[in-house]
C-alpha positions as a Markdown table, in Angstrom:
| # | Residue | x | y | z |
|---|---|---|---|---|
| 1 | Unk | 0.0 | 0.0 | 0.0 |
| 2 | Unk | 1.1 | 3.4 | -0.3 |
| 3 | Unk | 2.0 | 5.8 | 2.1 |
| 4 | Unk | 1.0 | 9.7 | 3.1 |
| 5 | Unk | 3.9 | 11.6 | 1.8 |
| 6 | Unk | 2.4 | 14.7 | 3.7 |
| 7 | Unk | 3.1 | 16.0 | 6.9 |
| 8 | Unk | 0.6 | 17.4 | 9.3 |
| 9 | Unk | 0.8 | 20.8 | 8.2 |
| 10 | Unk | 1.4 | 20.0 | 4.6 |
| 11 | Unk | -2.1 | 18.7 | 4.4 |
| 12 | Unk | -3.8 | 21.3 | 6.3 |
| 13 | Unk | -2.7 | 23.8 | 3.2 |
| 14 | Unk | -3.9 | 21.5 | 1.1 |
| 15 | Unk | -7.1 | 21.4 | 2.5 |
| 16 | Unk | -6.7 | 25.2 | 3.1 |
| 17 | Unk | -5.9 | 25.5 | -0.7 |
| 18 | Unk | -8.9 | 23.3 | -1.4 |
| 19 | Unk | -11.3 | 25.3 | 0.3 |
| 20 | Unk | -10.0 | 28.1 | -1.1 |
| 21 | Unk | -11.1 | 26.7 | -4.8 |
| 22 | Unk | -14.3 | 25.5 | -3.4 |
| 23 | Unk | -15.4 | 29.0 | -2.5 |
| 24 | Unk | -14.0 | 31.0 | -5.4 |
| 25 | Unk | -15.8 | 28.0 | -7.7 |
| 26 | Unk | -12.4 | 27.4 | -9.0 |
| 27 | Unk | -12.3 | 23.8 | -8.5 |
| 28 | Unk | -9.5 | 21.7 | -9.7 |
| 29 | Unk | -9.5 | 19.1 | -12.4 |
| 30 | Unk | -10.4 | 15.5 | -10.9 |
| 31 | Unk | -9.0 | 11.8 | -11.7 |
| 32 | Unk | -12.3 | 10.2 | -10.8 |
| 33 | Unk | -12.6 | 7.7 | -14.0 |
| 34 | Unk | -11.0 | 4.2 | -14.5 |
| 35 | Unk | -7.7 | 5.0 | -14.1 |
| 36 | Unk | -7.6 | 5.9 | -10.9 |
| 37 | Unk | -10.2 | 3.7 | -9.8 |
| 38 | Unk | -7.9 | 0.7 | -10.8 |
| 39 | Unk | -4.9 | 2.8 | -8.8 |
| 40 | Unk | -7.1 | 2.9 | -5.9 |
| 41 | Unk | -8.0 | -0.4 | -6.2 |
| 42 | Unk | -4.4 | -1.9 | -6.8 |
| 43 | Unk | -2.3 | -0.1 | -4.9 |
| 44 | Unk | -4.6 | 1.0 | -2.0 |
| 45 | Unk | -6.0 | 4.2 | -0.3 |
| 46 | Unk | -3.8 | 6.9 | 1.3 |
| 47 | Unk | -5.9 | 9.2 | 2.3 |
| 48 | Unk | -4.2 | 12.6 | 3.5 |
| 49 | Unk | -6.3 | 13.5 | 6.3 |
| 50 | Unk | -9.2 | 12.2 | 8.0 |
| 51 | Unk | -12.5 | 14.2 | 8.5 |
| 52 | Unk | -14.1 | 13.7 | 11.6 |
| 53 | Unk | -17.9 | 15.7 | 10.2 |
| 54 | Unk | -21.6 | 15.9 | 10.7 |
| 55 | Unk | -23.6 | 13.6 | 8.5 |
| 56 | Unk | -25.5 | 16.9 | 7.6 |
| 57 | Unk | -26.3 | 16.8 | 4.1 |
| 58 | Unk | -24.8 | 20.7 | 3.4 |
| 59 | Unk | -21.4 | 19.7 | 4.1 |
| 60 | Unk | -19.8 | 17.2 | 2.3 |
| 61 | Unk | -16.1 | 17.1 | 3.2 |
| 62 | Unk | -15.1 | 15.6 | -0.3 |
| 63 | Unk | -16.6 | 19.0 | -1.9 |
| 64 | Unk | -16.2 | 21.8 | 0.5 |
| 65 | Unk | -12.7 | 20.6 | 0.4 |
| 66 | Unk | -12.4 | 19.6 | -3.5 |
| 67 | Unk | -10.6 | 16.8 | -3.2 |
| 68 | Unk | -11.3 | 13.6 | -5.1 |
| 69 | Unk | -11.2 | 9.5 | -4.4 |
| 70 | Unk | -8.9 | 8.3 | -2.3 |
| 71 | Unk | -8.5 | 11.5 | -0.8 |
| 72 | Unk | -10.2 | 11.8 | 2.3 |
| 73 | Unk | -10.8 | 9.5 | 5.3 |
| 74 | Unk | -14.5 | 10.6 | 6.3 |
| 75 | Unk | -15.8 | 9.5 | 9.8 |
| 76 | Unk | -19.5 | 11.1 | 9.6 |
| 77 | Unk | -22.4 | 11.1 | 12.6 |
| 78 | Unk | -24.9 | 13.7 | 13.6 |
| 79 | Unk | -23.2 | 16.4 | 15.3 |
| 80 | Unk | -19.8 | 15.6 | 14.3 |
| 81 | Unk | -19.5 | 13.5 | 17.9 |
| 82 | Unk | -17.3 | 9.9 | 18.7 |
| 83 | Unk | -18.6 | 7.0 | 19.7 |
| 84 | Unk | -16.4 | 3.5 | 20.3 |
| 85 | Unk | -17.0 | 3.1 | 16.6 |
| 86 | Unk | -16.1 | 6.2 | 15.1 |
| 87 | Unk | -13.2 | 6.5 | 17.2 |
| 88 | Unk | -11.9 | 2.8 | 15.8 |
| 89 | Unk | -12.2 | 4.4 | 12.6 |
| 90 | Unk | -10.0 | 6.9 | 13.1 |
| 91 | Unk | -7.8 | 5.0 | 14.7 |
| 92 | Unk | -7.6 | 2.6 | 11.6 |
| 93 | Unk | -7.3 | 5.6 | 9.5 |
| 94 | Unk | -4.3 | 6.7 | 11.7 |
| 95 | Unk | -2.4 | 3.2 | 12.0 |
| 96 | Unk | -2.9 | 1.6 | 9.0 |
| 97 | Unk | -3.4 | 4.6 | 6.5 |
| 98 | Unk | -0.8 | 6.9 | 8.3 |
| 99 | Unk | -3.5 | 9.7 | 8.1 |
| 100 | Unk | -1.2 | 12.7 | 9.3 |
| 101 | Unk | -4.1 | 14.8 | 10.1 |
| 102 | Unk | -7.9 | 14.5 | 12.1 |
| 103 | Unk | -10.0 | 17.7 | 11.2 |
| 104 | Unk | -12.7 | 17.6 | 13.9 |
| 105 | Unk | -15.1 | 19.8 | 11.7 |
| 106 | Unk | -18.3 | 21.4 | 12.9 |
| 107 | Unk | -21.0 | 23.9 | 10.9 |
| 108 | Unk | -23.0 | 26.5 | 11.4 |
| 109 | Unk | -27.3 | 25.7 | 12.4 |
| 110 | Unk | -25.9 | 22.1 | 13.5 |
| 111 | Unk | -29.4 | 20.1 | 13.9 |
| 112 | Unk | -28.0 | 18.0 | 16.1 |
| 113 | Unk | -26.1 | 21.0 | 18.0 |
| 114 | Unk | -29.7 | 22.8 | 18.3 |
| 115 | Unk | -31.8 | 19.8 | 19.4 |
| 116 | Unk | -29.0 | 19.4 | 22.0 |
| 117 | Unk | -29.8 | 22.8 | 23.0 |
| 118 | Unk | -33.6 | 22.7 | 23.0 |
| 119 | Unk | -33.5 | 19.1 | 24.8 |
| 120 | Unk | -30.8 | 19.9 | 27.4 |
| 121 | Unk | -32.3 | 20.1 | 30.7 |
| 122 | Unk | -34.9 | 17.8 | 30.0 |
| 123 | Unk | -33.2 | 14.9 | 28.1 |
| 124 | Unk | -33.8 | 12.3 | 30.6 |
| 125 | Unk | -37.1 | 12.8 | 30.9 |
| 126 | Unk | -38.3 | 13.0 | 27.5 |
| 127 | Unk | -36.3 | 11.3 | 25.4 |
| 128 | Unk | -36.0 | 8.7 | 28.0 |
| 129 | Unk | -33.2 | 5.9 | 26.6 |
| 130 | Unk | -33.9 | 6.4 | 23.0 |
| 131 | Unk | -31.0 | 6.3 | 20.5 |
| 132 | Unk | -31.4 | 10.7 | 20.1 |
| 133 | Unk | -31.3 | 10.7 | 23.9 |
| 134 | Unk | -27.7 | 8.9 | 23.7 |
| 135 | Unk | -26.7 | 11.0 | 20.6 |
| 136 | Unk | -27.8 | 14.4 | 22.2 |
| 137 | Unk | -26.1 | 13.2 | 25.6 |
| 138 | Unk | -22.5 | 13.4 | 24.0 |
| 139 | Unk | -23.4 | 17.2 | 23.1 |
| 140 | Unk | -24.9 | 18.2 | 26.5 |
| 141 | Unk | -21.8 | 18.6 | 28.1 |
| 142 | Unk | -20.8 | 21.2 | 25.6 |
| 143 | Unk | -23.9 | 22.6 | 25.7 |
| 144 | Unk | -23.8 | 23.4 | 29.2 |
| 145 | Unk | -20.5 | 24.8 | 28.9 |
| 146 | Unk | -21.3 | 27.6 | 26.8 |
| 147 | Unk | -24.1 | 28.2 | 29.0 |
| 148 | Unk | -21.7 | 28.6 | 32.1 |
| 149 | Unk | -19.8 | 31.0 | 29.7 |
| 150 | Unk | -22.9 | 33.3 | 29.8 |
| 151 | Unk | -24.2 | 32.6 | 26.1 |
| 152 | Unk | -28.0 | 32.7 | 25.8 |
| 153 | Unk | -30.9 | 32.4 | 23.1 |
| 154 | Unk | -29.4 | 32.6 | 19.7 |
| 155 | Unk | -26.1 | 32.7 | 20.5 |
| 156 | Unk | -26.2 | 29.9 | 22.6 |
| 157 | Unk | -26.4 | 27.7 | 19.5 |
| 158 | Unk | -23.5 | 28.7 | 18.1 |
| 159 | Unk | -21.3 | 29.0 | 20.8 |
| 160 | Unk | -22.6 | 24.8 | 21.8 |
| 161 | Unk | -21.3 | 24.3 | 18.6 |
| 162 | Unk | -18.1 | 25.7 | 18.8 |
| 163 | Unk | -18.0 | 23.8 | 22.0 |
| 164 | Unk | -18.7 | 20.9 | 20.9 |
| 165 | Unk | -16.2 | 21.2 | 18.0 |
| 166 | Unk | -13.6 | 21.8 | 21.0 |
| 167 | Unk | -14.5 | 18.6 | 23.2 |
| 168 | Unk | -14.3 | 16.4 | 20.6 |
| 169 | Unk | -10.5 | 17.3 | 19.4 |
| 170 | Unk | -10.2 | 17.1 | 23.5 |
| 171 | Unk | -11.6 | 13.5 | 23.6 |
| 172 | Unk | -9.4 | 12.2 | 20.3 |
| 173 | Unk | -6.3 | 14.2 | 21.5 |
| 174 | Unk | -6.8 | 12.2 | 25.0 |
| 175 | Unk | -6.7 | 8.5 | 23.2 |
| 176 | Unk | -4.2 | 6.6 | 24.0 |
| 177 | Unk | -3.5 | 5.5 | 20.5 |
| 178 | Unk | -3.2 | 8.9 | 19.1 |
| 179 | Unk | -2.2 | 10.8 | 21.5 |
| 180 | Unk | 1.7 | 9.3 | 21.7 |
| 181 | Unk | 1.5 | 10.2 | 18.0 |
| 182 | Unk | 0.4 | 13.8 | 19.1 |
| 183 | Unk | 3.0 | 14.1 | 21.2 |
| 184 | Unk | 5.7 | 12.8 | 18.9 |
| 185 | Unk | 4.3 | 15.2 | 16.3 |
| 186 | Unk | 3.5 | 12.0 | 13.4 |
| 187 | Unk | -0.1 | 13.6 | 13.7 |
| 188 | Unk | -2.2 | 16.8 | 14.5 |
| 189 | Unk | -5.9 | 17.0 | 15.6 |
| 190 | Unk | -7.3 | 20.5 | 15.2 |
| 191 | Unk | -11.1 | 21.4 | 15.0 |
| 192 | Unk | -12.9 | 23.6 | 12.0 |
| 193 | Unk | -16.1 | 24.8 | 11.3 |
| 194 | Unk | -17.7 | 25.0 | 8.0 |
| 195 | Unk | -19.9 | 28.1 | 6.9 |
| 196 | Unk | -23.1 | 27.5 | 5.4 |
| 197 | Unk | -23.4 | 31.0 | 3.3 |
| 198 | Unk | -19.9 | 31.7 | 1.9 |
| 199 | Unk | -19.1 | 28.0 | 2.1 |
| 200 | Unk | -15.5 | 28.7 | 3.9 |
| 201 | Unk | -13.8 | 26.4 | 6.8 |
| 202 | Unk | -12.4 | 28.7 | 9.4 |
| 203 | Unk | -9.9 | 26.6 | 11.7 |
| 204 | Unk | -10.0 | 26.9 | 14.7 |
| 205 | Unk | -6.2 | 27.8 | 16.3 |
């Protein structure tokens, strides 16, 4: 199989750079045919970064980022959150692709984010031990953080985002698979939120 010639920060810019096209609707030229189907399918996938997103429908990664197949290791659930699963995915993605980068990357008028919001205090009681209540329980915490920061009403959505955005690189920067990798600088985990109107990822720092 091959391996990821870039470093962390190498493919960063190019998902910076890709962005860039996406939003300027400059978008590059694309090997999506046979040919690199066969490449793919011979030689293997070595995917740059890995994409940690919400399943919303606005915000495909492969597109907001133009890239093309083989590009991209997309991890994808409601509200951009980790579960055991999605976390062994990255971890595959890390190990066996030698992914250099995890993008932990939000949006604005989350759905997820907002029911979170809506549902916080009352959860328990009326979602009882449904599979949303489980979902939406990963985003309370955040949600209730921006709360203790003072946000209210509107803002309050957007800030839970952010927030949740924020825990997540937390909880991936604190497994003990990647986190020696961290720490010996082989990877970087950094969140990002994607911007429904002009369509730009702003990184967060």
């Amino acid at each position: 199989m091959k391996k990821v010639a870039s470093t962390p920060e190498e493919s960063k810019q190019r998902l910076v750079e890709g962005n860039k096209r996406y939003v300027e609707n400059q978008l590059a030229s694309k090997n999506i045919g046979e040919e690199r189907r066969k490449e793919l399918n011979e030689q293997g996938q070595a995917p740059f970064a890995i994409i940690v997103g919400c399943s919303d429908s606005r915000v495909p990664p492969e597109i907001v980022f133009d890239q093309a197949l083989g590009d991209l290791f997309i991890v994808r659930m409601a509200g951009n959150v980790v579960d055991a699963v999605a976390m062994a995915s990255v971890e595959y993605a890390v190990e066996h692709l030698q992914s250099p980068l995890v993008v932990v990357l939000g949006h604005e008028k989350c759905g997820a984010v907002r029911a979170a919001v809506d549902t916080c205090c009352t959860a328990g009681e009326s979602l009882g031990d449904s599979n949303m209540a489980k979902l939406l329980s990963l985003i309370h915490p955040s949600v209730q953080k921006a709360q203790n920061e003072g946000y209210e009403e509107t803002l309050l959505y957007e800030a839970a985002t952010d927030k949740n955005v924020e825990a997540v690189v937390e909880k991936l920067m604190n497994n003990e698979t990647l986190r020696p990798l961290v720490e010996q600088g082989k990877i970087s985990i950094v969140g990002a939120k994607y911007l429904l109107q002009s369509g730009e990822v702003v990184f967060f720092e």
